[in-house]
RODO-2510 file (C-alpha; in nm, 4 decimals, decimal comma):
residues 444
     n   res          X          Y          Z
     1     x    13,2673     7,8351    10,4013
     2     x    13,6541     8,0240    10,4019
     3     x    13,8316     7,8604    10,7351
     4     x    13,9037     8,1987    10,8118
     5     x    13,5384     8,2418    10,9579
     6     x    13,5235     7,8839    11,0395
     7     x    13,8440     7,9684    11,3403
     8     x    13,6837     8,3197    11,3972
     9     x    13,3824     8,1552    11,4854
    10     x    13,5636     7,9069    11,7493
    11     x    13,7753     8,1602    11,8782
    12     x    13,4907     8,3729    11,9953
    13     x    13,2985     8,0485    12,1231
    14     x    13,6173     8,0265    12,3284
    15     x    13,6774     8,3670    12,4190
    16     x    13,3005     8,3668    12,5599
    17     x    13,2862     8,0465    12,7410
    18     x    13,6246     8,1185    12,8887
    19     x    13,4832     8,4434    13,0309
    20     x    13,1178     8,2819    13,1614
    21     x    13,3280     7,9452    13,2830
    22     x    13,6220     8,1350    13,4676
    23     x    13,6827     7,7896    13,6638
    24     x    13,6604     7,5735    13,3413
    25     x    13,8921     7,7965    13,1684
    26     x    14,1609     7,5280    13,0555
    27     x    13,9012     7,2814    12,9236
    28     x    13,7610     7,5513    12,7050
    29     x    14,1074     7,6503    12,5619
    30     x    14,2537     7,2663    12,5563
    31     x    13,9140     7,1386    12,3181
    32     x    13,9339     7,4568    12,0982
    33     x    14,3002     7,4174    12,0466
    34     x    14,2170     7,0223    11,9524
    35     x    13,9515     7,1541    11,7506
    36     x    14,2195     7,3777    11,5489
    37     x    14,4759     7,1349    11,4799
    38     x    14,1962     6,8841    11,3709
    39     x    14,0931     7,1598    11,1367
    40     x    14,4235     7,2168    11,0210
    41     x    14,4844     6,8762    10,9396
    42     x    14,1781     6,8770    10,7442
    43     x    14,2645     7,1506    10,5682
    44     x    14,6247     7,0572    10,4588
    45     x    14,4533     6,7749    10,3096
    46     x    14,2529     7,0426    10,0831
    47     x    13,8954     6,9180    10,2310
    48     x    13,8760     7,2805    10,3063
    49     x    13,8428     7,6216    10,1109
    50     x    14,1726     7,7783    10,2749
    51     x    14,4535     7,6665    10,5531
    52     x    14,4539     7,7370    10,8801
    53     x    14,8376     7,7174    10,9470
    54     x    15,0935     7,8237    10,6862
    55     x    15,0717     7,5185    10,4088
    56     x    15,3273     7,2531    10,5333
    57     x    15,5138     6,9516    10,3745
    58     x    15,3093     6,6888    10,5221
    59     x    15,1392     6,5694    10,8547
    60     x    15,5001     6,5984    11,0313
    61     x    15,6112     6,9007    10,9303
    62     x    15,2428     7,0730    11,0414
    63     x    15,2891     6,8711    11,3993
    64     x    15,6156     6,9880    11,4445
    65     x    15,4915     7,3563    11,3652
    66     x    15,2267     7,3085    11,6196
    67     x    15,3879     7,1734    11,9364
    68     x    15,7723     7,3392    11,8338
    69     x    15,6927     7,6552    11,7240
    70     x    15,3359     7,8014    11,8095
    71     x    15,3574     7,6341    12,1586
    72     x    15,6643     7,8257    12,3081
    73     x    15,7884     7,5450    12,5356
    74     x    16,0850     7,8376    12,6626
    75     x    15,8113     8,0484    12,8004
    76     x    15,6890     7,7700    12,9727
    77     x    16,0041     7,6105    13,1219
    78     x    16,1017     7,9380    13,2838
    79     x    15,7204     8,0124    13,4155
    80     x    15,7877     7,6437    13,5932
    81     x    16,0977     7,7384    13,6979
    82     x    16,0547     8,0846    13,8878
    83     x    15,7196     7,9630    14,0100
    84     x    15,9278     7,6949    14,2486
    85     x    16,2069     7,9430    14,3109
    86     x    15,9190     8,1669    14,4223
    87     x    15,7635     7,9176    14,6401
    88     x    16,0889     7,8293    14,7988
    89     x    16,1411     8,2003    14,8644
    90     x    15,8267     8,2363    15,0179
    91     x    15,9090     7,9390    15,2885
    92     x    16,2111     8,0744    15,3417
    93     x    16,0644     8,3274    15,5576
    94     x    16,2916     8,6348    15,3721
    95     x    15,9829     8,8278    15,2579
    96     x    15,8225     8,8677    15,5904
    97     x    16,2522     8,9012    15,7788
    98     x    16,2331     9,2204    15,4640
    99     x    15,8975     9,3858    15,5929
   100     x    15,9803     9,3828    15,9599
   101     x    16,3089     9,5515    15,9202
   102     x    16,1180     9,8496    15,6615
   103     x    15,8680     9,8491    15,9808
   104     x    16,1537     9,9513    16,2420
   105     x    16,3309    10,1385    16,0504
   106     x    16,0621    10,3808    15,9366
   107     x    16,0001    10,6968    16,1240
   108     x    15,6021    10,6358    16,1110
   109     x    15,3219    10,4084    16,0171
   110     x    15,2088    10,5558    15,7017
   111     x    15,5530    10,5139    15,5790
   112     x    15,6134    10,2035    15,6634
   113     x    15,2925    10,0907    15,5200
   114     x    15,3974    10,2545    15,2065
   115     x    15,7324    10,0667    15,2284
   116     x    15,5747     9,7776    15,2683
   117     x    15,3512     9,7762    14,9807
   118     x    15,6467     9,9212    14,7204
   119     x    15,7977     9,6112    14,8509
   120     x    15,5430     9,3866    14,7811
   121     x    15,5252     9,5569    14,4483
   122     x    15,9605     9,4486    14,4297
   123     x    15,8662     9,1216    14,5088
   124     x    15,5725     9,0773    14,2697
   125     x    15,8372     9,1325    14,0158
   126     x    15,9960     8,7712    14,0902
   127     x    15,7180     8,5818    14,2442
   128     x    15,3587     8,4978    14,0856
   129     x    15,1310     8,7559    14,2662
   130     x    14,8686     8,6000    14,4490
   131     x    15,1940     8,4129    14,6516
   132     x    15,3186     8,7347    14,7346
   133     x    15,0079     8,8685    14,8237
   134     x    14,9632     8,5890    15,0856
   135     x    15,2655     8,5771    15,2224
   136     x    15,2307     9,0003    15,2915
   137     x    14,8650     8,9449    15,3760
   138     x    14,9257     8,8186    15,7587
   139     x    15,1974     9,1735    15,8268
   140     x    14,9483     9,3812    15,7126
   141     x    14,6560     9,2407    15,9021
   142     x    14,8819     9,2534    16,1861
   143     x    15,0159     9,5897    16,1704
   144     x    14,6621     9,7315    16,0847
   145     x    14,4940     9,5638    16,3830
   146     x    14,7908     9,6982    16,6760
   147     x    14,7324    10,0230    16,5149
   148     x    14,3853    10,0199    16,4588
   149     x    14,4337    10,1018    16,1075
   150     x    14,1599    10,0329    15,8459
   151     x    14,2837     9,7363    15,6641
   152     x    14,0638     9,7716    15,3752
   153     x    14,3450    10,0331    15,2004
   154     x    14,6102     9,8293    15,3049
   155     x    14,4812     9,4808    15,1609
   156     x    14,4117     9,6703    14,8248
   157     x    14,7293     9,8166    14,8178
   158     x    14,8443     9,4890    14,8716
   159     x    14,6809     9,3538    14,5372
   160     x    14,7184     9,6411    14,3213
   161     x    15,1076     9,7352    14,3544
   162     x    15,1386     9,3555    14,3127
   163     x    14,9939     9,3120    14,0018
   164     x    15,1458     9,6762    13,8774
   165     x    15,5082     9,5249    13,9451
   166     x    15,4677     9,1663    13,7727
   167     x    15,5012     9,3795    13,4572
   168     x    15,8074     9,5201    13,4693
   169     x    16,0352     9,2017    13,3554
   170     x    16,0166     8,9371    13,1838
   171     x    15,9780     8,6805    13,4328
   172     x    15,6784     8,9007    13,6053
   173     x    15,3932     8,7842    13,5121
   174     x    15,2621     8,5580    13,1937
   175     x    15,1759     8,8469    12,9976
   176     x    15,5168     8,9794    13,0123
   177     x    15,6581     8,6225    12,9379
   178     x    15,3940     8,6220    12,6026
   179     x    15,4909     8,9641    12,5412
   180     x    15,8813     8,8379    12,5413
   181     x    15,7919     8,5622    12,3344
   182     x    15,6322     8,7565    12,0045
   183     x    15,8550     9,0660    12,0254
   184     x    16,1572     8,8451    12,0922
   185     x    16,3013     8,9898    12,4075
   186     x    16,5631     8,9184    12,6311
   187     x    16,5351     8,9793    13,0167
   188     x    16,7783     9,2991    12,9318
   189     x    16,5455     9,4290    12,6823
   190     x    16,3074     9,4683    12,9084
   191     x    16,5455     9,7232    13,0857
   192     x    16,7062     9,9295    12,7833
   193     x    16,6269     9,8309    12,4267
   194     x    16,7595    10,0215    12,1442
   195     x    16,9120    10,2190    12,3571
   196     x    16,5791    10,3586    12,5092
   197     x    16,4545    10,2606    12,8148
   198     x    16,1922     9,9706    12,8467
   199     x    15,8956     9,8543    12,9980
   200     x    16,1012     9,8313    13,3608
   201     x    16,1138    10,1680    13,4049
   202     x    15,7691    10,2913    13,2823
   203     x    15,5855    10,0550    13,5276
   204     x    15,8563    10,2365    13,8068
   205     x    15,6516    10,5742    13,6714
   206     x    15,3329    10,4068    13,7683
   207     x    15,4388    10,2464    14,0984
   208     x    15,6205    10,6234    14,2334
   209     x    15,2778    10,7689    14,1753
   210     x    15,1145    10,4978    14,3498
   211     x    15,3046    10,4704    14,6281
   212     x    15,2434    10,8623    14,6630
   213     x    14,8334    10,7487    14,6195
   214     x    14,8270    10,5284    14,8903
   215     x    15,0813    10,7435    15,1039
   216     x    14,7941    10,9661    15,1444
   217     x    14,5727    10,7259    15,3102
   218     x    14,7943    10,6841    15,5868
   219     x    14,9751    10,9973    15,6263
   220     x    14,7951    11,0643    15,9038
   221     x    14,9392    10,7950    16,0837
   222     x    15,2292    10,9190    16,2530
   223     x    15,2380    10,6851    16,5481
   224     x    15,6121    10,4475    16,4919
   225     x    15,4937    10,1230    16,4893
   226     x    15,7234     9,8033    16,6224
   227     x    15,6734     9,4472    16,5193
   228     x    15,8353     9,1344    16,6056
   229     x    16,1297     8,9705    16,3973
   230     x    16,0361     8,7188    16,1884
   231     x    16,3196     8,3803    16,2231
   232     x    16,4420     8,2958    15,8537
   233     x    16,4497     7,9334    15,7721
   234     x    16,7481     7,9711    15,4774
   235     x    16,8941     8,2494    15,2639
   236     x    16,9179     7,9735    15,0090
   237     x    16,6089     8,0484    14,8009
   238     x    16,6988     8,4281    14,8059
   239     x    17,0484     8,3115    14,6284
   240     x    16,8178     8,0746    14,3185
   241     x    16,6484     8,4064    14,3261
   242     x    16,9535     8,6903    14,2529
   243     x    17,1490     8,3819    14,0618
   244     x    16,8503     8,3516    13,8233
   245     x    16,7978     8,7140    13,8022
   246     x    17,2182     8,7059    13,7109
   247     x    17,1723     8,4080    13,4670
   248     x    16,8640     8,5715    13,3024
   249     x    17,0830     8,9140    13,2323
   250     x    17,3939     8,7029    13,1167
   251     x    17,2060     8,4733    12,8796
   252     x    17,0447     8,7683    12,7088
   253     x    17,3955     8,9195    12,6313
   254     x    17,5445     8,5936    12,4939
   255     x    17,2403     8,4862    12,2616
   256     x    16,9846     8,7628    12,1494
   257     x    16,7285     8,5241    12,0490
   258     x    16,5196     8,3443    12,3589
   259     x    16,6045     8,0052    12,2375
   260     x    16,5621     7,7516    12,4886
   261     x    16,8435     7,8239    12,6835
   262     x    16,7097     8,0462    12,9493
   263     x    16,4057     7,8323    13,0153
   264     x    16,6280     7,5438    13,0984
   265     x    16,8631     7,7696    13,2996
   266     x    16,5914     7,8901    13,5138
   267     x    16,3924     7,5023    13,5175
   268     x    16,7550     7,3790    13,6515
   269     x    16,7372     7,6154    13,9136
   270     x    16,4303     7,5283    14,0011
   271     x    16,4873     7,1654    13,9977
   272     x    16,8234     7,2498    14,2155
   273     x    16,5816     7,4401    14,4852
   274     x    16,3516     7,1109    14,5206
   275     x    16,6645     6,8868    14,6207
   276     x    16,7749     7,1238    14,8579
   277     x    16,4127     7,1092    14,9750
   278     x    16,4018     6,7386    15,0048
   279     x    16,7636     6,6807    15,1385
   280     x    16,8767     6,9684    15,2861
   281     x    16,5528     7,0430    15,4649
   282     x    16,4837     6,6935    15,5297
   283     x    16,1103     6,7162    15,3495
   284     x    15,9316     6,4031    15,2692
   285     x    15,8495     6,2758    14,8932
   286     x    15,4805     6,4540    15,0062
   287     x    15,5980     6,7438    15,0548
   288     x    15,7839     6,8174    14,7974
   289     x    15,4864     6,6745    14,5873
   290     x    15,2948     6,8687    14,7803
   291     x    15,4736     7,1671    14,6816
   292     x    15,5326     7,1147    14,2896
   293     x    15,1203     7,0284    14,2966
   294     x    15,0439     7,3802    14,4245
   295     x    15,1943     7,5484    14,2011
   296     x    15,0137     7,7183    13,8960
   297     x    14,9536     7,4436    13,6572
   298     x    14,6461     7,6024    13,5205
   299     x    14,7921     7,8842    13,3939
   300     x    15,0441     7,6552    13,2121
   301     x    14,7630     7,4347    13,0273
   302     x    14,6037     7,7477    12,9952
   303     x    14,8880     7,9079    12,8168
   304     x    14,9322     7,5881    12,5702
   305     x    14,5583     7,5820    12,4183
   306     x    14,5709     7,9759    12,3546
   307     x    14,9197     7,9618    12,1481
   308     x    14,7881     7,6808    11,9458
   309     x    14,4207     7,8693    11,9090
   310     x    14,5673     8,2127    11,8772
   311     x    14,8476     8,0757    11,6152
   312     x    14,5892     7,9734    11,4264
   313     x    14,3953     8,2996    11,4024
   314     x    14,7255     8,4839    11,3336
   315     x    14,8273     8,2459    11,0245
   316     x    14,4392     8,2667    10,8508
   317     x    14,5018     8,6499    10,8561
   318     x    14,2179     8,7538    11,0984
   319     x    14,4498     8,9797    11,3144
   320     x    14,5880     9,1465    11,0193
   321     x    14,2254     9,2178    10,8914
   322     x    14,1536     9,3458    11,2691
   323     x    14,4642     9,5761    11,2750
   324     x    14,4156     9,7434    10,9477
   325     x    14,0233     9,8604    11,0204
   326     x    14,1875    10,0009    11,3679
   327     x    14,4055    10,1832    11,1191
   328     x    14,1292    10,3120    10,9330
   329     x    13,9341    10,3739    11,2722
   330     x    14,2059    10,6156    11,4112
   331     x    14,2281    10,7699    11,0789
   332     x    14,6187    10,6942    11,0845
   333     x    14,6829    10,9186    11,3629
   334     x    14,9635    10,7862    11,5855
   335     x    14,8270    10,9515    11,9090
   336     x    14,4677    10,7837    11,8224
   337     x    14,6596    10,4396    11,8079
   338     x    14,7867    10,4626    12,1465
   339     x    14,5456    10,6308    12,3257
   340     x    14,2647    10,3652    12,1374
   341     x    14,5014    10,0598    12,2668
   342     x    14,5745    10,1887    12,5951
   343     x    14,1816    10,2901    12,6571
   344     x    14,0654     9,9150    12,5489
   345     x    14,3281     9,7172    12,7226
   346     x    14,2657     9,9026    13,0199
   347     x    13,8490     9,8567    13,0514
   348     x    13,8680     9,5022    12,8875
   349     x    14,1281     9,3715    13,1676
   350     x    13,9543     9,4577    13,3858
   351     x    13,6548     9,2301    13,3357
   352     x    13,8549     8,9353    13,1124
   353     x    14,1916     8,7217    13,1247
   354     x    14,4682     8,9578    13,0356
   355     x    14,6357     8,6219    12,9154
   356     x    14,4248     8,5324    12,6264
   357     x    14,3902     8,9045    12,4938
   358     x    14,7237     8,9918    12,5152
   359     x    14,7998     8,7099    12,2565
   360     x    14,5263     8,7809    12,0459
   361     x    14,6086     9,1833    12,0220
   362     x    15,0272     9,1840    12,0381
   363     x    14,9948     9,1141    11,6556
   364     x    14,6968     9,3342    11,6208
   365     x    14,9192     9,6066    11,8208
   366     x    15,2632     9,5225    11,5562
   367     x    15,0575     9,5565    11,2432
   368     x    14,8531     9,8753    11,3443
   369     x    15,2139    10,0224    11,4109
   370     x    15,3377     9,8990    11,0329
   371     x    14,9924    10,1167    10,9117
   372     x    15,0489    10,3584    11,0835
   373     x    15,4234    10,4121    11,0086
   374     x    15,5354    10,3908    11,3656
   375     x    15,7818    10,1879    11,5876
   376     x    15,6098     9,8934    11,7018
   377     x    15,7163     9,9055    12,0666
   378     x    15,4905    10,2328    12,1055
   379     x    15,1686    10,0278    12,0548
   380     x    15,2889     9,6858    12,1977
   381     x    15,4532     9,8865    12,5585
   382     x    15,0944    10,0383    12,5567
   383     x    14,9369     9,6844    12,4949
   384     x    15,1573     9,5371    12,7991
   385     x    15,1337     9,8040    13,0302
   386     x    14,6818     9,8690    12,9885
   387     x    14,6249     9,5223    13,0217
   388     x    14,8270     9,4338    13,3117
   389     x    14,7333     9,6997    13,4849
   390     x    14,3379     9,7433    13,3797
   391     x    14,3423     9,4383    13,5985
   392     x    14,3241     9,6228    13,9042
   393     x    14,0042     9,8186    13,8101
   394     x    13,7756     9,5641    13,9204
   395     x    13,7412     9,3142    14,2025
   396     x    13,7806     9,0451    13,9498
   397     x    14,0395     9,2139    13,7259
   398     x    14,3170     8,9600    13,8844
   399     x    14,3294     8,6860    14,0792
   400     x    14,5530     8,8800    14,3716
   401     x    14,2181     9,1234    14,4148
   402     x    14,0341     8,8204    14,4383
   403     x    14,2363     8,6723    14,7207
   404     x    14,2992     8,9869    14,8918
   405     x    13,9284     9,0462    14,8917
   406     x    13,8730     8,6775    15,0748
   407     x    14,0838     8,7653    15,2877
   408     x    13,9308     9,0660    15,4088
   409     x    13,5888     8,9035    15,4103
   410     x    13,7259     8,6385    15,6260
   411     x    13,8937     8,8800    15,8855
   412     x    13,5482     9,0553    15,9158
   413     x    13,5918     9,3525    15,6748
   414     x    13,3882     9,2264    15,3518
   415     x    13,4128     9,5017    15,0652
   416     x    13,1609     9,5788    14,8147
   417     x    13,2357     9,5867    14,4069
   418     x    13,1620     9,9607    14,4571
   419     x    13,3752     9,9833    14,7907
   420     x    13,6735     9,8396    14,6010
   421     x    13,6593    10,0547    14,2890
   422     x    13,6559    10,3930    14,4517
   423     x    14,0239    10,3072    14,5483
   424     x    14,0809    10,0563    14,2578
   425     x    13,9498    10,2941    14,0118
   426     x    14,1799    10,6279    14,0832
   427     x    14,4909    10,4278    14,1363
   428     x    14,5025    10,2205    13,8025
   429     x    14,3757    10,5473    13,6245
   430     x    14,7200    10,7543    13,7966
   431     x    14,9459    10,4692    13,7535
   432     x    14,8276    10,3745    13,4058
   433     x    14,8600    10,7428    13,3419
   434     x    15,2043    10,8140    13,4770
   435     x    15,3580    10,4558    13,2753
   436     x    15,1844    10,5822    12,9898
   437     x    15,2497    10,9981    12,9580
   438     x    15,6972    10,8479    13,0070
   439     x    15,6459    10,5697    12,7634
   440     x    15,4725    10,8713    12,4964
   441     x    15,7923    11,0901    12,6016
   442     x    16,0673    10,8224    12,5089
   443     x    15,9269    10,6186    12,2005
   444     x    15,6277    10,8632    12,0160
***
């Protein structure tokens, strides 16, 4: 048998048990990437009909391609990195100091809520978004309860503008970070790129339109609501915050290519914000362990077996195979293309990972642009911006719905699947909409 059906085969063994075993997730990806570089082995030896990696010089030269180049370790470092920046910003109390000044200062409930949840949205864009949804979880409960507002809107809000922001840059969300990784992006490309604007400012499309969606939910609220001022603990963490933001946008000027300089940039800072935890703050070694521990390690072991797996899919030719029937599907119609990606990402994200099928289709995505004689950051934007935000169709789409919808339960306001999509449903279809009709407008 070819090893190109042989890895197929696995990958979809994966793929299923990853989406029946949600929980298990990262010992379903760890053994099938094990399982691929055993096969690969095996098949630079020629035991096999066909390779599974590019044929290498030898057992070190195929290691080194495995753990140096499919694994991208720069990725990684800065997904450590901002995740303890983020956590730091969270106990530094800033978030919550931001939402009680957009409360005063607003004229009337609705708007503030709205406020509040574009900020949560601006936040999501820095900080891993079931933190921020936590950390804005408590203000909205509050503010719903003195005004005897139905929290059910808010909490959702909460979720969805979340996970619509941790698009928009590179150091959003993982997809974003994978996304970076295969098109070869800087954090400024994700602004302006080929002198065009980016993904940044087609997700800003899709969060004006659902900021105006949820601003009719509350409009009738016209009551000014008052809250009390939250005590910061340290503007520190705010500084690692703009300083790595800074540091992001001057590395991509000086080198173009992601390299590994930005990862260790952005794991220094991180490293930085932990002694000033310990030493400054006066934590104890179990706190600060306590800390780094909570952090998303999954995701990061998670992220490790799918590069290997999904490396190995790209270099048999599978994805190539997959993009050129889409091709033939769409009948080489450019419109088709987009619309077809867009459509799929969008239903598919919102029942599985976005992590693992991003990976899998950004090469699918590139070579059904080549076929179809188009600019490959039509198909890929499209790629990026249905999957990330197809999550927010469903209960389950994301792990921020999930938490937002414990949290209602808990507070005495449980939500059913079909409760949740009637406002899930409308917003992603308006926001995916809106990203999508301005990122038509500026690269079709």
């Amino acid at each position: 048998m070819n090893i190109k059906f042989i890895i197929l085969a696995l990958a979809l063994v994966m793929y299923l048990l990853v989406i029946i075993f949600q929980n298990k997730k990262v010992w379903m990806t760890s053994i099938a990437a094990l399982a691929v570089i055993i096969l690969g082995f095996i098949a630079q030896s020629g035991a096999l009909n066909g390779n599974v990696f590019e044929p290498l010089s030898g057992p070190g030269a195929l290691f080194h391609h495995i753990f140096f180049e499919l694994i991208n370790w720069n990725i990684l470092m800065i997904y450590v990195g901002s995740m303890i920046i983020a956590a730091l910003f969270i106990y530094s109390k800033v978030p919550a100091r931001i939402a009680d000044a957009l409360v005063t200062i607003s004229p009337s409930t609705g708007i503030a809520v709205v406020l509040i949840l574009a900020m949560t949205g601006i936040i999501s864009i820095f900080v891993e978004n079931v933190a921020t949804v936590l950390v804005m979880a408590p203000i909205a409960m509050a503010l719903s309860k003195k005004l005897k507002l139905n929290p059910v809107p808010f909490m959702i809000g909460l979720a969805v503008m979340s996970n619509l922001e941790g698009t928009a840059t590179l150091v959003g969300d993982p997809p974003s970070m994978i996304f970076a990784s295969y098109a070869h992006y800087t954090f400024n490309d994700f602004f302006v790129h080929m002198g065009k604007i980016s993904i940044f400012f087609f997700i800003q499309a899709g969060m004006l339109v659902g900021c105006i969606f949820f601003y009719c939910f509350f409009s009738k609220a016209k009551e000014k609501a008052t809250v009390d001022r939250e005590q910061v603990i340290s503007y520190l963490p705010l500084w690692l915050l703009l300083i790595m933001i800074a540091g992001l946008a001057v590395i991509s000027f000086l080198t173009p290519e992601l390299g590994y300089s930005s990862g260790c940039f952005v794991l220094g800072l991180g490293i930085v914000g932990l002694l000033w935890y310990k030493f400054i703050q006066k934590k104890s070694a179990g706190e600060v362990w306590t800390l780094v521990k909570e952090l998303d390690w999954e995701t990061i072991f998670f992220l490790i077996g799918i590069f290997v797996v999904v490396g190995g899919i790209s270099e048999t030719g599978l994805l190539d195979d997959f993009a050129a029937w889409l091709a033939h599907v769409t009948g080489g119609s450019k419109f088709a293309g987009f619309i077809l990606i867009i459509f799929f990402s969008v239903l598919i994200s919102g029942f599985v990972d976005n992590v693992p099928y991003i990976i899998v289709m950004l090469p699918v995505a590139g070579s059904l642009a080549v076929n179809l004689g188009i600019q490959k950051e039509l198909l890929m934007f499209a790629l990026l911006i249905g999957s990330c935000l197809g999550g927010n169709l469903t209960p389950f789409g994301a792990s921020a719905n999930i938490v937002a919808m414990g949290i209602l339960k808990k507070d005495g306001h449980p939500i059913t699947f079909k409760g949740f999509l009637k406002i899930s449903a409308p917003f992603t279809i308006l926001t995916t909409a809106a990203a999508a009709a301005v990122l038509w407008l500026v690269w079709a």
